[in-house]
N, C-alpha and C positions, 0 to 999 in steps of 0.2 A: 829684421826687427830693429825699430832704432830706440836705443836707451842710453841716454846722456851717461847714465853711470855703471857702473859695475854690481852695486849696491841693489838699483832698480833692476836688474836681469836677474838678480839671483833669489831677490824676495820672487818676479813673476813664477821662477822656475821652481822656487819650493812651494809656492802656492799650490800649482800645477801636477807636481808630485803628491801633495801630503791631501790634496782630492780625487786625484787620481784623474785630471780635467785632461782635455786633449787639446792640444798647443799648434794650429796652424799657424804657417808663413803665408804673406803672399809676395808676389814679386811683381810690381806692375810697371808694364814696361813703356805703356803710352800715358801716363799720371797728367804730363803737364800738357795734356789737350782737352782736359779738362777746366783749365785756367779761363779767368776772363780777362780779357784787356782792357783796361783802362782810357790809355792812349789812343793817340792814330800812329800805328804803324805800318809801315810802308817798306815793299820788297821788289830789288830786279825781278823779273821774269826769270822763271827756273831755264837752266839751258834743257835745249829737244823742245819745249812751249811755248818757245819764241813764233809770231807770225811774222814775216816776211810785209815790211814796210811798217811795224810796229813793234821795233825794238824798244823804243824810245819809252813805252807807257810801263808803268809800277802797277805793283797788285798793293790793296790794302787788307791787312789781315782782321780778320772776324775773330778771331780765337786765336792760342797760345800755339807757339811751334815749340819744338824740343830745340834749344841752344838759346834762343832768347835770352838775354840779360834779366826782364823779368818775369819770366817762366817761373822761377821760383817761387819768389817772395808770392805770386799772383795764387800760384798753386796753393801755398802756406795757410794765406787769408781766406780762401775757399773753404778748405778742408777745416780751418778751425774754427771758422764760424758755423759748419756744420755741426762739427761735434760739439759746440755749447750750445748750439740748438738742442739737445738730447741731455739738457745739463748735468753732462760733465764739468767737473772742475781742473781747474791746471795744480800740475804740483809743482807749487813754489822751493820743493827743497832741491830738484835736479835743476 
């Protein structure tokens, strides 16, 4: 659960309490292949998927790998433009 402050976890958790609501986690472990790419990016060939007289050619990626540089941010812009899709609003105080 990511909460900037101490503040926001504890109003979520007595809300949670004082309705009696049920509080899942989730843990997602492939998020940023979800991302879109902006860019052209461009990768060696993984080692084992190399052919034999075509060392030499790159792969161009379609979508986000996990380590990326901008894996992040790309994943960020996704998911938060989904969720103002459903207008919600941001809380400017965290």
């Amino acid at each position: 659960m990511l909460f900037p402050k101490k503040d926001s976890f504890r109003i979520v958790m007595a809300i949670v309490a004082h309705y009696d609501f049920e509080l899942h986690k989730m843990d997602v472990k492939i998020v940023f292949l979800n991302g879109d790419l902006e860019e052209n990016v461009y990768i060696d060939q993984l080692v084992g998927f190399t052919k034999e007289g075509k060392e030499h050619i790159v792969c161009k990626l379609k979508r986000l790998i996990y380590g990326l540089k901008q894996a992040s941010r790309q994943w960020y812009l996704k998911f938060n433009d989904t969720i103002m899709s459903f207008e919600f609003e941001k809380n400017t105080l965290d």
